[in-house]
C-alpha positions, 0 to 999 in steps of 0.5 A: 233798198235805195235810200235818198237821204235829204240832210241840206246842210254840210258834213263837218262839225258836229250834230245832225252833220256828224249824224248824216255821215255816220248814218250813210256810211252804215247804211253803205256798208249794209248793202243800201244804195245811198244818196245823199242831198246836201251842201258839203262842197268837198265830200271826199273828205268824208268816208260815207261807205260809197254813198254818192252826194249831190249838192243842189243849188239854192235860191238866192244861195239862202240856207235857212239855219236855226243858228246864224254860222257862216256857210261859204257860198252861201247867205244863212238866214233863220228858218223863222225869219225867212219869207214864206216865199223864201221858204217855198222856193227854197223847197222846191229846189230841193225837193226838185233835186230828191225827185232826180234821185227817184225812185227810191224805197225811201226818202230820209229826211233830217229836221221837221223843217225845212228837211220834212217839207222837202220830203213831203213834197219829192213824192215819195215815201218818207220818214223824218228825223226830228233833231233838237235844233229846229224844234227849240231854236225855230219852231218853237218860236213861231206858230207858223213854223210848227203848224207848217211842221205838223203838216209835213208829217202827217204823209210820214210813214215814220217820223224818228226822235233820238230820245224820250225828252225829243219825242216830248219836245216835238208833240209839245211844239207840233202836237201830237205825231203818229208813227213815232219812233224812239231811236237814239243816234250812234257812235262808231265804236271802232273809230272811237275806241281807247288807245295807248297813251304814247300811241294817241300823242303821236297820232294826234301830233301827226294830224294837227300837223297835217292842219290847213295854215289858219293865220291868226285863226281867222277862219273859225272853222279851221284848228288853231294856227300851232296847235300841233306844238301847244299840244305837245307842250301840253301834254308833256305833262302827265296830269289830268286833263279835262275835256270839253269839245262842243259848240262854243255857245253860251247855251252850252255851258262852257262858263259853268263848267269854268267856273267848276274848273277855278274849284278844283284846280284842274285844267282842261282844253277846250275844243270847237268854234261859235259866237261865245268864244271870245268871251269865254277866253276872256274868263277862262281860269288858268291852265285853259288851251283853246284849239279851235275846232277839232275834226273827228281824226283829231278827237278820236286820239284826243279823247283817249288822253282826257280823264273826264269829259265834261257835257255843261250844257244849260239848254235841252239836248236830244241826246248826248253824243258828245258824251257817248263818244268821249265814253267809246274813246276812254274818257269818263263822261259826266253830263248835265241831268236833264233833257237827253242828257239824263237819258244817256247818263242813266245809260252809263249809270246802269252799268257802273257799280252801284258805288259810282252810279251817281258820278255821270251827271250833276244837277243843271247849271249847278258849278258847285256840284260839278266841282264835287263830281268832277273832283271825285272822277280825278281823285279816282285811283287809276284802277277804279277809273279803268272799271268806270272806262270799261263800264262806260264803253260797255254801255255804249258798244250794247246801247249806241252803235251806228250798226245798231242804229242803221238796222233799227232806221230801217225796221219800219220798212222792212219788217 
């Protein structure tokens, strides 16, 4: 098949961006001639299995966003505060650079808007990825947006959710949508995989080296300046360590998971960029390294040195990948129980014994309960925590793999 896939935005970070490269490069290697639409300025960076990238220019170098972040190039603005007029030029210009691609078997759209309404007008046959992002912070906002939304699938031969909470989530917010889809995102299981401790140290110490200069870290997107050395000193200590890697959001949780922290007297590093950074390094508890935003070559040599990694966050998520990942590395997963969260926790809790079921999840916005399970997953001895690690891998190589996930995209059109 030849897929033209609409993403819009870049393919660094974390979410749908994590997302469009994974999916691209699976559906690469499966043989697809893949394309893929988006604002990435350097997509050589980015292993998509020879998935070919086109940037189409924007109008008035607007990006609608459903949180203000810097693009460099470009002017973001929220999707609810652009005029309607900002809305539809923008469109066009992308649909105009979909219609190049054509034709197609299939365009694949990201986000109910603007990327559904791009696919809808291209002219082609479509599907669309519902994330969390657009409904919650955009959608939901305006009456408008979610009638505009609701139009845009109508023509869909698929529309994709990545959990039930999502699927519930669109319909509360568009009404109700034909053609639904329950697939969750993936994890690529070879790239995040457990690895020997001495071996993670130096791969990890050799990638924060090969990190861009970043004086006085101003550039938010890029890694601490000295990470490299603040790592090794560290990590010459052998006590655990608790990871949280994220967005730096106050709807995240970090604060809470903090607040967890200063109970149980453990330590932790802290990994991402956002708004709520400074504050958070206002109060963080001692014993807390902050190290700016880290790429998937850091993480995935990261993780596998982390006892717990720790999912806060107070506000819906479509699905917990961040967990799933730090699950695939070796890394204990524990999660706020709500929205796709508690789906992918009941995932992890179905396959530990019974015993331990209840450690993958605390109650939302709960520090105290955090503290209680996050203490029991680091008093763990050893062997018990490797059948939880095992346990926790297993649940993701059967349920959230990218291979999995690029058939399952495609069985719609194929079957």
């Amino acid at each position: 098949m030849k897929i033209v896939f609409w993403h819009g935005y870049l393919l660094g970070g974390t979410g749908s961006n994590v997302y469009t490269r994974a999916l691209a490069r699976a559906w690469s290697r499966l043989g697809h001639e893949v394309v893929v639409v988006c604002q990435e300025r350097n997509p050589g960076a980015y292993d998509l299995g020879g998935a070919r990238v086109v940037r189409p220019e924007l109008p008035d170098r607007l990006l609608p966003v459903f949180v203000l972040d810097r693009y460099e190039g470009l002017q973001p603005k929220l999707l609810q505060d652009l005029m309607a007029a900002e809305r539809d030029r923008y469109v066009e210009a992308n649909a105009a650079a979909v219609r190049a691609e054509l034709p197609a078997d299939l365009v694949f759209a990201n986000h109910v808007l603007p990327g559904g309404a791009v696919a809808a007008a291209a002219g082609a046959p479509y599907a669309v990825k519902a994330h969390g992002s657009e409904l919650e912070y955009s959608l939901r906002a305006s009456a408008e947006l979610a009638e505009r939304g609701r139009e845009s699938l109508e023509q869909a031969r698929a529309v994709f959710v990545g959990s039930a909470h999502i699927r519930a989530v669109l319909e509360d917010v568009v009404g109700h949508v034909d053609r639904v889809h329950e697939v969750p995102p993936g994890v690529d299981v070879e790239e995040f995989a457990p690895e020997d401790r001495r071996e993670a140290l130096a791969h990890l110490f050799d990638e924060a080296r090969r990190d861009p200069p970043n004086p006085a870290n101003a550039a938010e997107r890029l890694p601490d300046e000295g990470n490299a050395d603040r790592l090794a000193a560290w990590f010459e200590s052998a006590e655990p360590t608790v990871l949280y890697f994220g967005k730096l959001l106050y709807n995240k949780g970090v604060h809470l998971l903090f607040e967890a922290l200063r109970e149980t007297g453990a330590r932790a590093v802290v990994v991402g960029f956002g708004d709520y950074r400074a504050e958070l390094e206002r109060i963080a508890p001692p014993r807390t390294l902050f190290t700016g935003p880290l790429e998937h070559r850091h993480l995935v040599h990261l993780i596998p040195l982390c006892e717990v990694t720790v999912v806060p966050s107070i506000f819906p998520e479509a699905f917990g990948m961040v967990a799933a990942e730090a699950a695939a590395a070796g890394s204990l997963p524990l999660v706020a129980r709500h929205s796709g969260l508690a789906e992918i926790a009941d995932g992890f809790a179905a396959e530990y014994p019974a015993a331990y079921s209840g450690l993958t999840s605390f109650e939302t916005g709960n520090s105290h309960d955090l503290a209680a399970k996050l203490g029991r997953l680091l008093e763990l001895p050893e062997q018990e925590r490797q059948t939880l690690r095992e346990a926790a891998r297993r649940a993701v190589v059967e349920r959230w793999s990218w291979e999995q996930v690029a058939v399952r995209l495609l069985q719609p059109f194929t079957n």
